[in-house]
Structures are given as structure tokens and as C-alpha cells.
PDB file of N, CA, C and O in Angstrom:
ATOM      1  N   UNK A   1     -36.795 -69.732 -30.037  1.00  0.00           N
ATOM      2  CA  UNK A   1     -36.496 -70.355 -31.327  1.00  0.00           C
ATOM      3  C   UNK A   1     -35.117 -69.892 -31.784  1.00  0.00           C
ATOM      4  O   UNK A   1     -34.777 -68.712 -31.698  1.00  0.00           O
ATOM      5  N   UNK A   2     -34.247 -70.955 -32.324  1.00  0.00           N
ATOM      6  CA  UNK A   2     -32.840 -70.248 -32.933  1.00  0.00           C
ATOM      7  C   UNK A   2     -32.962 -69.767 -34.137  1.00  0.00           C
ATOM      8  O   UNK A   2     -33.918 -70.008 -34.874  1.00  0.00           O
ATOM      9  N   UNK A   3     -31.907 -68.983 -34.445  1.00  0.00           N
ATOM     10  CA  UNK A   3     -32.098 -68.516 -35.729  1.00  0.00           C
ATOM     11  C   UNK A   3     -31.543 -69.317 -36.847  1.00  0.00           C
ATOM     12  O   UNK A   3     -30.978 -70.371 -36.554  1.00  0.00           O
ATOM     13  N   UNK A   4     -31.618 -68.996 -37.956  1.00  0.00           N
ATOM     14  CA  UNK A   4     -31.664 -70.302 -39.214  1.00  0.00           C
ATOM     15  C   UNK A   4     -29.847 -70.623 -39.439  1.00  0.00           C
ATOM     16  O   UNK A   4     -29.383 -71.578 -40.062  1.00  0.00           O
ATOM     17  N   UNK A   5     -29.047 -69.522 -38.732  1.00  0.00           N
ATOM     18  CA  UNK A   5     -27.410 -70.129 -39.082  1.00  0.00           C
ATOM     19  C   UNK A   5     -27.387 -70.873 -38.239  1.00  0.00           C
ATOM     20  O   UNK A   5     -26.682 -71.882 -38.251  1.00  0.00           O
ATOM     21  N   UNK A   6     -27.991 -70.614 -37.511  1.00  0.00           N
ATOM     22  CA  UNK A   6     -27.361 -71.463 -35.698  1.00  0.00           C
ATOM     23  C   UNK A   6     -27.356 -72.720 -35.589  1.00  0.00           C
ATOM     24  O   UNK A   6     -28.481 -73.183 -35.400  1.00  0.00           O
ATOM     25  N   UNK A   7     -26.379 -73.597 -35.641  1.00  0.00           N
ATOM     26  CA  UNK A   7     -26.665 -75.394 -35.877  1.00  0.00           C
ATOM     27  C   UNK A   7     -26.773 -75.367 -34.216  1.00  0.00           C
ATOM     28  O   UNK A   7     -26.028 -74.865 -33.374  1.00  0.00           O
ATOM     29  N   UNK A   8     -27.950 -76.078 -34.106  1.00  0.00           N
ATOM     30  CA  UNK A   8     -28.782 -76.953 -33.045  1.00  0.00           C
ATOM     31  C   UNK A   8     -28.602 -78.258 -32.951  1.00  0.00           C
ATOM     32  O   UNK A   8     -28.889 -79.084 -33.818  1.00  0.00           O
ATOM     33  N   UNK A   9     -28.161 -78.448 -31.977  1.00  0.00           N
ATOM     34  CA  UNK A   9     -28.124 -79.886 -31.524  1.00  0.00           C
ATOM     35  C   UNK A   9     -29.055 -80.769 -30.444  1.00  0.00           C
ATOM     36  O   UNK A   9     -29.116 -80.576 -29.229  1.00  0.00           O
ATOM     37  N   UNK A  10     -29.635 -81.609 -31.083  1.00  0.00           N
ATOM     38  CA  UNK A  10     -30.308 -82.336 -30.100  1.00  0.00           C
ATOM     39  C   UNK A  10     -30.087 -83.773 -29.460  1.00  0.00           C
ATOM     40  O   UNK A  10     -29.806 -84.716 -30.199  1.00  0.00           O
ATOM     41  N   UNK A  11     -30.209 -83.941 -28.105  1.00  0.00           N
ATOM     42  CA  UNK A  11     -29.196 -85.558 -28.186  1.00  0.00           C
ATOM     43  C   UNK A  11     -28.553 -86.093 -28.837  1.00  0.00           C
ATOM     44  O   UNK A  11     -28.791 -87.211 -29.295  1.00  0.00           O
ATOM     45  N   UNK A  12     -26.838 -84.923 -29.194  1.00  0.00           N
ATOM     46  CA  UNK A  12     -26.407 -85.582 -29.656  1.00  0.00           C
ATOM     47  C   UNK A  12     -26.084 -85.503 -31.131  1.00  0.00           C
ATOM     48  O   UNK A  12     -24.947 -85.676 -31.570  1.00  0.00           O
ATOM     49  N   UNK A  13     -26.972 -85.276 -31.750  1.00  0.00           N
ATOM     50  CA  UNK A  13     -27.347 -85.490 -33.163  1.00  0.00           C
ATOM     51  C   UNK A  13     -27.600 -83.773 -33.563  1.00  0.00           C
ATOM     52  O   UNK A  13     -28.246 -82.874 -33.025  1.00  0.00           O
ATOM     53  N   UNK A  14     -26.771 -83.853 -34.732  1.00  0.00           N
ATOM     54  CA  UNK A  14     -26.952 -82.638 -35.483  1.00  0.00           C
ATOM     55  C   UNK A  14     -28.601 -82.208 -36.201  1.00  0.00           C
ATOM     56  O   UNK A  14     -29.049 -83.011 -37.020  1.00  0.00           O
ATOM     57  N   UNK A  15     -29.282 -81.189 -35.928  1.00  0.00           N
ATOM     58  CA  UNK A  15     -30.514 -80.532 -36.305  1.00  0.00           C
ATOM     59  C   UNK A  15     -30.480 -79.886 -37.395  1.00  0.00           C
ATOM     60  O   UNK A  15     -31.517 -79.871 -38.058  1.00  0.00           O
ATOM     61  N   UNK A  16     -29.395 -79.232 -37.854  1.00  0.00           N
ATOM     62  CA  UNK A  16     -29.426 -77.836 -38.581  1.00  0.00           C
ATOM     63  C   UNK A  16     -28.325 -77.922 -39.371  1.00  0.00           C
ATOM     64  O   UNK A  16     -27.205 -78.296 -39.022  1.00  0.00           O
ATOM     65  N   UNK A  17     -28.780 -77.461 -40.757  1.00  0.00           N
ATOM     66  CA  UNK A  17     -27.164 -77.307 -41.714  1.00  0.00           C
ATOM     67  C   UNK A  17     -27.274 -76.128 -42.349  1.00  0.00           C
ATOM     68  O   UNK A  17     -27.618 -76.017 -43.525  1.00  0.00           O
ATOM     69  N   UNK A  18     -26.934 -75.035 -41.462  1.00  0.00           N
ATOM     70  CA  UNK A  18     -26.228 -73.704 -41.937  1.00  0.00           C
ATOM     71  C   UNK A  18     -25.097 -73.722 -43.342  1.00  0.00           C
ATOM     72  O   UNK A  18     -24.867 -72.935 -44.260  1.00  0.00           O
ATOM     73  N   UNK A  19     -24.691 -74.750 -43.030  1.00  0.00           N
ATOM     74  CA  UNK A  19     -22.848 -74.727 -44.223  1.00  0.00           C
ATOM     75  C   UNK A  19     -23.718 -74.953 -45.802  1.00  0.00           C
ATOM     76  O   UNK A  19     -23.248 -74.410 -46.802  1.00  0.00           O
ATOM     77  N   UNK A  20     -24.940 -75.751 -45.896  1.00  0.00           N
ATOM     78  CA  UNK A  20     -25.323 -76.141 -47.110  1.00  0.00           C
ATOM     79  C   UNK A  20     -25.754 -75.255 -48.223  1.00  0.00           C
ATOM     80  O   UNK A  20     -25.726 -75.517 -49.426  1.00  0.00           O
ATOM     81  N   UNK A  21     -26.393 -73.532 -47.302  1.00  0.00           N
ATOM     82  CA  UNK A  21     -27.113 -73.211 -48.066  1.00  0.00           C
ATOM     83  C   UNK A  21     -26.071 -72.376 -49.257  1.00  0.00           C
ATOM     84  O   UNK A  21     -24.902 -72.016 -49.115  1.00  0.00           O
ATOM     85  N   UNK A  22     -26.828 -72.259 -50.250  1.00  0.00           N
ATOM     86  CA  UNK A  22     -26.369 -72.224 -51.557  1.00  0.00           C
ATOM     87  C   UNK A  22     -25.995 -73.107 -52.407  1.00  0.00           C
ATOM     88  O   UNK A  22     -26.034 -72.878 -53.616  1.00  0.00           O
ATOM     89  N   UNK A  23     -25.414 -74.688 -51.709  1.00  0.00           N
ATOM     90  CA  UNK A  23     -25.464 -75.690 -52.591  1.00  0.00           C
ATOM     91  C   UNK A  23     -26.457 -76.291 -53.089  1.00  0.00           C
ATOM     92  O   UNK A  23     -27.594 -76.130 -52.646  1.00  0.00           O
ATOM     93  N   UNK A  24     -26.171 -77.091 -54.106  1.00  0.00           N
ATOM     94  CA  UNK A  24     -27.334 -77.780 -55.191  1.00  0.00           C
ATOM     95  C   UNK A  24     -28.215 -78.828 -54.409  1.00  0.00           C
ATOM     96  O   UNK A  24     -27.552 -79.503 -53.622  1.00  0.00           O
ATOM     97  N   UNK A  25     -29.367 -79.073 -54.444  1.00  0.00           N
ATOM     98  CA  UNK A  25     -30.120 -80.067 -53.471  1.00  0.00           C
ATOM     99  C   UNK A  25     -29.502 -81.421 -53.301  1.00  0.00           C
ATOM    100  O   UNK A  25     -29.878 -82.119 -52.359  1.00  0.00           O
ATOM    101  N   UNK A  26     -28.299 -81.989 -54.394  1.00  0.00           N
ATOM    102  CA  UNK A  26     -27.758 -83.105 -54.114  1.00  0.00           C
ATOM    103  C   UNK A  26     -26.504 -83.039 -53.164  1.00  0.00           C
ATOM    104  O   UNK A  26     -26.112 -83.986 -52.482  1.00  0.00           O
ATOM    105  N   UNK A  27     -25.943 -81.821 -53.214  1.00  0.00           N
ATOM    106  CA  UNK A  27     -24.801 -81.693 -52.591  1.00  0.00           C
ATOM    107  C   UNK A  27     -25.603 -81.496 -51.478  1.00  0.00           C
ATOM    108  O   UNK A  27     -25.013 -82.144 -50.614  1.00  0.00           O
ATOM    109  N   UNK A  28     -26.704 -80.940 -50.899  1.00  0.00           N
ATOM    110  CA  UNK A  28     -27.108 -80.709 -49.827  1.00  0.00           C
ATOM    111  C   UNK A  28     -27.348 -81.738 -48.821  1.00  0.00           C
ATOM    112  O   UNK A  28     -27.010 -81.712 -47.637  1.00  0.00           O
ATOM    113  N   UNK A  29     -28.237 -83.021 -49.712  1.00  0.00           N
ATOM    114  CA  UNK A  29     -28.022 -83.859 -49.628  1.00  0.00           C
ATOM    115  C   UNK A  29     -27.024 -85.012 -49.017  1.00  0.00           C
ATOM    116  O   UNK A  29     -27.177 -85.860 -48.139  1.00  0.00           O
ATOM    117  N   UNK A  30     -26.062 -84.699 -49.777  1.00  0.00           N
ATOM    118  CA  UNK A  30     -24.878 -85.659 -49.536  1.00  0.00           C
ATOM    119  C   UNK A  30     -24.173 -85.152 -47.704  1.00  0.00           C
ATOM    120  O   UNK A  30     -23.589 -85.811 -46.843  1.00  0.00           O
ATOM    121  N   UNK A  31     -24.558 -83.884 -47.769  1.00  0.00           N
ATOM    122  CA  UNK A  31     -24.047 -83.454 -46.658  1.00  0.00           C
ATOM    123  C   UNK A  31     -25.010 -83.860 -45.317  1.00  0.00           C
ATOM    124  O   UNK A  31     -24.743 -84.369 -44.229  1.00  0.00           O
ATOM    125  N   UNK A  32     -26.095 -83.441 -45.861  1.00  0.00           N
ATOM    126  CA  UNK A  32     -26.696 -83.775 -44.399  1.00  0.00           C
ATOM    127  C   UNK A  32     -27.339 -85.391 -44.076  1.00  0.00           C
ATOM    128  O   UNK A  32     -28.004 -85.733 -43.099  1.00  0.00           O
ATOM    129  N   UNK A  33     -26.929 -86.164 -45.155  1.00  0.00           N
ATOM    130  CA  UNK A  33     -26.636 -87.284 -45.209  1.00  0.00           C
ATOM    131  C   UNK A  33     -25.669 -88.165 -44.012  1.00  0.00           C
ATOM    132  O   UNK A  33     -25.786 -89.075 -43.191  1.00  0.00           O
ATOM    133  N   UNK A  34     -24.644 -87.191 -44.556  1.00  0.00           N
ATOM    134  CA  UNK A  34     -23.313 -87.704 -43.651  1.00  0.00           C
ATOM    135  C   UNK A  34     -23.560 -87.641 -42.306  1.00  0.00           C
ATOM    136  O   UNK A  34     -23.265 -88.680 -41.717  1.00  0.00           O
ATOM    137  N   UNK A  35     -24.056 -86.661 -41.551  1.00  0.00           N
ATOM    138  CA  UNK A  35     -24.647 -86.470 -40.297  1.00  0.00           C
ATOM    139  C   UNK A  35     -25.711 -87.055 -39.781  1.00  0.00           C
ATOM    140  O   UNK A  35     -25.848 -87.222 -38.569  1.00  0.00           O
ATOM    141  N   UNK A  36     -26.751 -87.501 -40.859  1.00  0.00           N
ATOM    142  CA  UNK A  36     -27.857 -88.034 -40.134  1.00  0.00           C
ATOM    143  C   UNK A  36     -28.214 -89.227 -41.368  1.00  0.00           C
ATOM    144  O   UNK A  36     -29.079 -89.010 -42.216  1.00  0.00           O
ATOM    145  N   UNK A  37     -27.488 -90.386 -41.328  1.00  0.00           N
ATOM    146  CA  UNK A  37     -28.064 -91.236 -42.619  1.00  0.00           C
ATOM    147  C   UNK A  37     -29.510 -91.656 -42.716  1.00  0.00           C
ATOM    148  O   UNK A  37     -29.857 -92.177 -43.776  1.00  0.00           O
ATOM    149  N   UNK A  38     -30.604 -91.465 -41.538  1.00  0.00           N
ATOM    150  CA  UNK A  38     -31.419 -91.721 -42.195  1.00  0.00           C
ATOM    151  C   UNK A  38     -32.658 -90.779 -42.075  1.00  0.00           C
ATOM    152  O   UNK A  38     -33.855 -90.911 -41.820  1.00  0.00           O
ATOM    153  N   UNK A  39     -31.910 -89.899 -42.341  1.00  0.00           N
ATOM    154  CA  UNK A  39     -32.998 -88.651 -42.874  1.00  0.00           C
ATOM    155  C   UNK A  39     -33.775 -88.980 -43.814  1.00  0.00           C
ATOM    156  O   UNK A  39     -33.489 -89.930 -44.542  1.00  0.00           O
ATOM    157  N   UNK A  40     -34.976 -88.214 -43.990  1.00  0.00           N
ATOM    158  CA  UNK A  40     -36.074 -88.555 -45.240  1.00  0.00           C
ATOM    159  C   UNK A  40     -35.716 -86.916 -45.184  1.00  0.00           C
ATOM    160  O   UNK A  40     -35.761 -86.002 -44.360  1.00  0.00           O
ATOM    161  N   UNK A  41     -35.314 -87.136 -46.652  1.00  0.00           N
ATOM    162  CA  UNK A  41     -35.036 -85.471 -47.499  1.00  0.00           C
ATOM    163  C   UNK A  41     -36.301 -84.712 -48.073  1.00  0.00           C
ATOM    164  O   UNK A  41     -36.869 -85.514 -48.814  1.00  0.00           O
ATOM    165  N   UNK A  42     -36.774 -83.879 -48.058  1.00  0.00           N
ATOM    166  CA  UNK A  42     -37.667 -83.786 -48.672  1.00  0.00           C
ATOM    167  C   UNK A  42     -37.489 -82.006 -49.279  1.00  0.00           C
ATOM    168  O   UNK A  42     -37.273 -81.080 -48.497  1.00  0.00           O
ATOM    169  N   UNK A  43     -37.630 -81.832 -50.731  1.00  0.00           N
ATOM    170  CA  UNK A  43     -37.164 -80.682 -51.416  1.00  0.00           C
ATOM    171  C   UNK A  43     -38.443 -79.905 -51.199  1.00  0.00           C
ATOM    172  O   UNK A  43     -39.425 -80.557 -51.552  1.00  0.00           O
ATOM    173  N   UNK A  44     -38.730 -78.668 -50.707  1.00  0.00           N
ATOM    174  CA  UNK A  44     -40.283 -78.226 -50.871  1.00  0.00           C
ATOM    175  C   UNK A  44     -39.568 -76.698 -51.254  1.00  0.00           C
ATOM    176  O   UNK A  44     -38.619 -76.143 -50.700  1.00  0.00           O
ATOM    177  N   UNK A  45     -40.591 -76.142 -52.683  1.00  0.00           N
ATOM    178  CA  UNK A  45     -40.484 -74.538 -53.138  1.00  0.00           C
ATOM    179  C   UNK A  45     -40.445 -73.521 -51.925  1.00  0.00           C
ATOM    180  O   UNK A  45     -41.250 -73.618 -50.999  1.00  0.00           O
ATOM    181  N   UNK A  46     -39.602 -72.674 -51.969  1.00  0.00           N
ATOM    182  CA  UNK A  46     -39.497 -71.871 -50.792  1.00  0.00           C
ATOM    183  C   UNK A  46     -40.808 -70.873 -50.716  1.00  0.00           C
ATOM    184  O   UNK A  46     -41.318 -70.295 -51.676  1.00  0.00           O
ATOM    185  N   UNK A  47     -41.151 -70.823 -49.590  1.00  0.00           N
ATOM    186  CA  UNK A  47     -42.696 -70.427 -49.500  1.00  0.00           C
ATOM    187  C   UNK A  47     -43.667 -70.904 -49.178  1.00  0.00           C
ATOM    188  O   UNK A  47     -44.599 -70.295 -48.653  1.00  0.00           O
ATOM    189  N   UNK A  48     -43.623 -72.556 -49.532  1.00  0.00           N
ATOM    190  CA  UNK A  48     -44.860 -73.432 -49.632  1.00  0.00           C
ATOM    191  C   UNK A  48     -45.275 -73.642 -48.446  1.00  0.00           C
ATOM    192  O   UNK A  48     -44.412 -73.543 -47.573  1.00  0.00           O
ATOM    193  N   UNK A  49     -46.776 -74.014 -47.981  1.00  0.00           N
ATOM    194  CA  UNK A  49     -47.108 -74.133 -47.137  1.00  0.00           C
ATOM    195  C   UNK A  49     -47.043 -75.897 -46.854  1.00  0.00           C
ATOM    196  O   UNK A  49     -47.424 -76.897 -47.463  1.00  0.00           O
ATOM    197  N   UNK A  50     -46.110 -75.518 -45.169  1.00  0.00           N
ATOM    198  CA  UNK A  50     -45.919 -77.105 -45.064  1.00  0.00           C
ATOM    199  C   UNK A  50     -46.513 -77.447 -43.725  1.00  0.00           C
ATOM    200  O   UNK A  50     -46.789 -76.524 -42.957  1.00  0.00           O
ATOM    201  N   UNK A  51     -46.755 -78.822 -43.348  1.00  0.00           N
ATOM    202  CA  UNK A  51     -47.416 -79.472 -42.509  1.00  0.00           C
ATOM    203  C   UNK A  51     -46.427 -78.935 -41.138  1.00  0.00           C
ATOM    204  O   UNK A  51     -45.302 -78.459 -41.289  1.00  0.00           O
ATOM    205  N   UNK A  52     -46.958 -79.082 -40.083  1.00  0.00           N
ATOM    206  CA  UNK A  52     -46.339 -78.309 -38.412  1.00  0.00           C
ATOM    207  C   UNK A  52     -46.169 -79.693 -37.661  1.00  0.00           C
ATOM    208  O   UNK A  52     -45.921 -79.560 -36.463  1.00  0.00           O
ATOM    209  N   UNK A  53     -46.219 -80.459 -37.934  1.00  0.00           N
ATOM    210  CA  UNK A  53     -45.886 -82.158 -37.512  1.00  0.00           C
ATOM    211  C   UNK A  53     -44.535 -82.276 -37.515  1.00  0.00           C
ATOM    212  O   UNK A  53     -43.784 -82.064 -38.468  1.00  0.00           O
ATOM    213  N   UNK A  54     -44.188 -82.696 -36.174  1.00  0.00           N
ATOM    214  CA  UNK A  54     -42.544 -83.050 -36.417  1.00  0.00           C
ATOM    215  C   UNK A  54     -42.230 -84.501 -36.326  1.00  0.00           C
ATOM    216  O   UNK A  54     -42.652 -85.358 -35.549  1.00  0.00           O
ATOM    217  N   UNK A  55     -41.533 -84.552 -37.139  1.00  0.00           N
ATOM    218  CA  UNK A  55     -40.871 -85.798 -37.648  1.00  0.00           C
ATOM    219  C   UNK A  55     -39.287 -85.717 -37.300  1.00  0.00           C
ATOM    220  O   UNK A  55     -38.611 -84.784 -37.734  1.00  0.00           O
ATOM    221  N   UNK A  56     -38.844 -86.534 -36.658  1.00  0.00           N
ATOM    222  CA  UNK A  56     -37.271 -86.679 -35.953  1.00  0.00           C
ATOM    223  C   UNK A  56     -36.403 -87.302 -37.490  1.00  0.00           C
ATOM    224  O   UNK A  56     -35.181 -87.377 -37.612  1.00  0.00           O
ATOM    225  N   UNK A  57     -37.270 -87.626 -38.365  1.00  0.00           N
ATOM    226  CA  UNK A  57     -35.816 -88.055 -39.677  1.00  0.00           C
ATOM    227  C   UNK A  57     -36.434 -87.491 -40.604  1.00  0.00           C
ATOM    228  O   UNK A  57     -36.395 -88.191 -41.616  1.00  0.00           O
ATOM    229  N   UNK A  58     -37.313 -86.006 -40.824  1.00  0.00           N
ATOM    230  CA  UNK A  58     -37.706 -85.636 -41.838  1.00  0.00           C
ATOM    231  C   UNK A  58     -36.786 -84.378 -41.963  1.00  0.00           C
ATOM    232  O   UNK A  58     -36.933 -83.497 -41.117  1.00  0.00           O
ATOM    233  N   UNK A  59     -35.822 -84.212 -42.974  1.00  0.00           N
ATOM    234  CA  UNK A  59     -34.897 -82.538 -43.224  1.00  0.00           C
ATOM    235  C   UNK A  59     -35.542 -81.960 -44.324  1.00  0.00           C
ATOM    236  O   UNK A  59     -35.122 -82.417 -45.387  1.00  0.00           O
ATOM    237  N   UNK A  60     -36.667 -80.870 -44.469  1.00  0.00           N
ATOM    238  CA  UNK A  60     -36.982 -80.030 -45.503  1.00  0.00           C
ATOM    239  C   UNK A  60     -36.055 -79.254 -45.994  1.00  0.00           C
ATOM    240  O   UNK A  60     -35.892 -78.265 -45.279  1.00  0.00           O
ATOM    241  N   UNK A  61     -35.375 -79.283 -46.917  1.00  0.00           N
ATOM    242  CA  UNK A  61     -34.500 -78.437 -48.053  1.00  0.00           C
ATOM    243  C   UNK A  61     -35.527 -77.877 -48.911  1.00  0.00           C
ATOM    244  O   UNK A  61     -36.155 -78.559 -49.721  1.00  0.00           O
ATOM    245  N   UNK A  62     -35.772 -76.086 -48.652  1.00  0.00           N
ATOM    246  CA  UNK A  62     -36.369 -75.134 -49.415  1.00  0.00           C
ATOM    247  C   UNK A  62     -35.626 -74.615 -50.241  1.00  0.00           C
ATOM    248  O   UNK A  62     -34.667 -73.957 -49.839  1.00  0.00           O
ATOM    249  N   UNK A  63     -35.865 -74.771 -51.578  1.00  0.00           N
ATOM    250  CA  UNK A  63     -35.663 -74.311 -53.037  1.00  0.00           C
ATOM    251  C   UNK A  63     -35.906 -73.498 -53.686  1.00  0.00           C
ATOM    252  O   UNK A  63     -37.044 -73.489 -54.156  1.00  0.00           O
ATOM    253  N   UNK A  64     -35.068 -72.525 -54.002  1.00  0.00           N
ATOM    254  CA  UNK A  64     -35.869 -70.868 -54.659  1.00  0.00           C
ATOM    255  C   UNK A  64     -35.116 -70.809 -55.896  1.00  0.00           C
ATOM    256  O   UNK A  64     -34.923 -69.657 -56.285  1.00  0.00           O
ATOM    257  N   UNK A  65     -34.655 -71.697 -56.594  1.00  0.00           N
ATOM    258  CA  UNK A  65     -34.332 -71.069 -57.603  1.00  0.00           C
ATOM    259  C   UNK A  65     -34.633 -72.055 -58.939  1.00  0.00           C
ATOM    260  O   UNK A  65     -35.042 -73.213 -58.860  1.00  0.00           O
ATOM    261  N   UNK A  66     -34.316 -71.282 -60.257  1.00  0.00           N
ATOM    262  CA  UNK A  66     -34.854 -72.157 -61.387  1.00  0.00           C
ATOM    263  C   UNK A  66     -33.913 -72.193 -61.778  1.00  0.00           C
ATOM    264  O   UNK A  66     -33.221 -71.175 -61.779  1.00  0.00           O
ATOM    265  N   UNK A  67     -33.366 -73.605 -62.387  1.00  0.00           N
ATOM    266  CA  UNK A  67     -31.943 -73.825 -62.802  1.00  0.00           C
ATOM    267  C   UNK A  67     -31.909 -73.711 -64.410  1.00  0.00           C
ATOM    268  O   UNK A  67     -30.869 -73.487 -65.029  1.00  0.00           O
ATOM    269  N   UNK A  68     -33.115 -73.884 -64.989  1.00  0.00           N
ATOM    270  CA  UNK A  68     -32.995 -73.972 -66.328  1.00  0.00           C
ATOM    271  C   UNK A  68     -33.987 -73.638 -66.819  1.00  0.00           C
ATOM    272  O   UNK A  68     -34.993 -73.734 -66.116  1.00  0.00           O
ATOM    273  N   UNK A  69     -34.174 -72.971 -68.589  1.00  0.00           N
ATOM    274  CA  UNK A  69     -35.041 -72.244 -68.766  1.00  0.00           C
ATOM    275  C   UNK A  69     -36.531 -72.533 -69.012  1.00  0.00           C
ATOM    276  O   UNK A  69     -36.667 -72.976 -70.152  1.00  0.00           O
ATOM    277  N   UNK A  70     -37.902 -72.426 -68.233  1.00  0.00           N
ATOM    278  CA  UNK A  70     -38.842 -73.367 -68.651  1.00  0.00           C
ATOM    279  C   UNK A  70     -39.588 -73.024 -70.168  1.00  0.00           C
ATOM    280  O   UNK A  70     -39.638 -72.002 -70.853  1.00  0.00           O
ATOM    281  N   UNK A  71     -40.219 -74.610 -70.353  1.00  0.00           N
ATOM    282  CA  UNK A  71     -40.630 -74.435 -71.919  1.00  0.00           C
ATOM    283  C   UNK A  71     -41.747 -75.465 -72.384  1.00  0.00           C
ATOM    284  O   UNK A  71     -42.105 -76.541 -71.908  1.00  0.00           O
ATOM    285  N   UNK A  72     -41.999 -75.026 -73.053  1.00  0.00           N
ATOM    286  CA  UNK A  72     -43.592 -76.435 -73.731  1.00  0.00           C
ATOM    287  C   UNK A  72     -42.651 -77.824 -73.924  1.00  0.00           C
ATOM    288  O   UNK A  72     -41.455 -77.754 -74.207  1.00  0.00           O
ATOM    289  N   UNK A  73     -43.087 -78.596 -73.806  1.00  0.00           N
ATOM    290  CA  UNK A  73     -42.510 -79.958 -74.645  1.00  0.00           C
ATOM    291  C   UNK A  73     -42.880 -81.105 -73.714  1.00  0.00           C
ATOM    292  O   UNK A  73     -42.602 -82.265 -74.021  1.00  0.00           O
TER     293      UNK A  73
END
């Protein structure tokens, strides 16, 4: 298994986006967009337990942080 900087390539086609992390899920977005337009993005909380099914246009972007302060309303 590679490790999580290491961009992997498979036929061709870019696997892995090391350069994104720390950007905002749209900028992340936009980037791994450019490389693979028809990715299905999908944002999941870092931690969460996710399905072991691989999908060739599915890119999980894990999210750990809270951008703003939560509240009733």
C-alpha cells in the first residue's frame, strides 16, 4: 500500500492528491476536478466509517475541521 503523500497513478490517470490537503473542500475540489472531471466527490468526517467497495470515479475528501462556531437556530 502507498503512503497518503505518494500520488499514484493508475492507467494513466491520476489516483491521489497529496498538493490539496489543507485546502477548503471546494478548492479541493476544483483541483481534483481538473485531473479527473468525472469524479463523484464525496466529503466524509475524518474517522467515519466508510464502505471498502471501490469505485474508479468515487474521490473521498476527509474533513476534520469546524469552520464556524456551532449554535441552536
Amino acid at each position: 500500500m502507498s503512503s497518503s503523500t505518494e500520488q499514484v497513478e493508475c492507467a494513466g490517470s491520476k489516483t491521489s492528491w497529496p498538493e490539496v490537503v489543507g485546502l477548503s473542500i471546494e478548492e479541493a475540489k476544483k483541483v481534483i476536478l481538473k485531473d479527473k472531471p468525472d469524479a463523484d466527490i464525496v466529503a466524509v468526517p475524518f474517522g467515519s466509517a466508510v464502505t471498502e467497495d471501490f469505485r474508479p470515479s468515487r474521490v473521498r475528501i476527509f474533513v476534520n475541521t469546524v469552520a464556524e462556531t456551532p449554535h441552536v437556530g
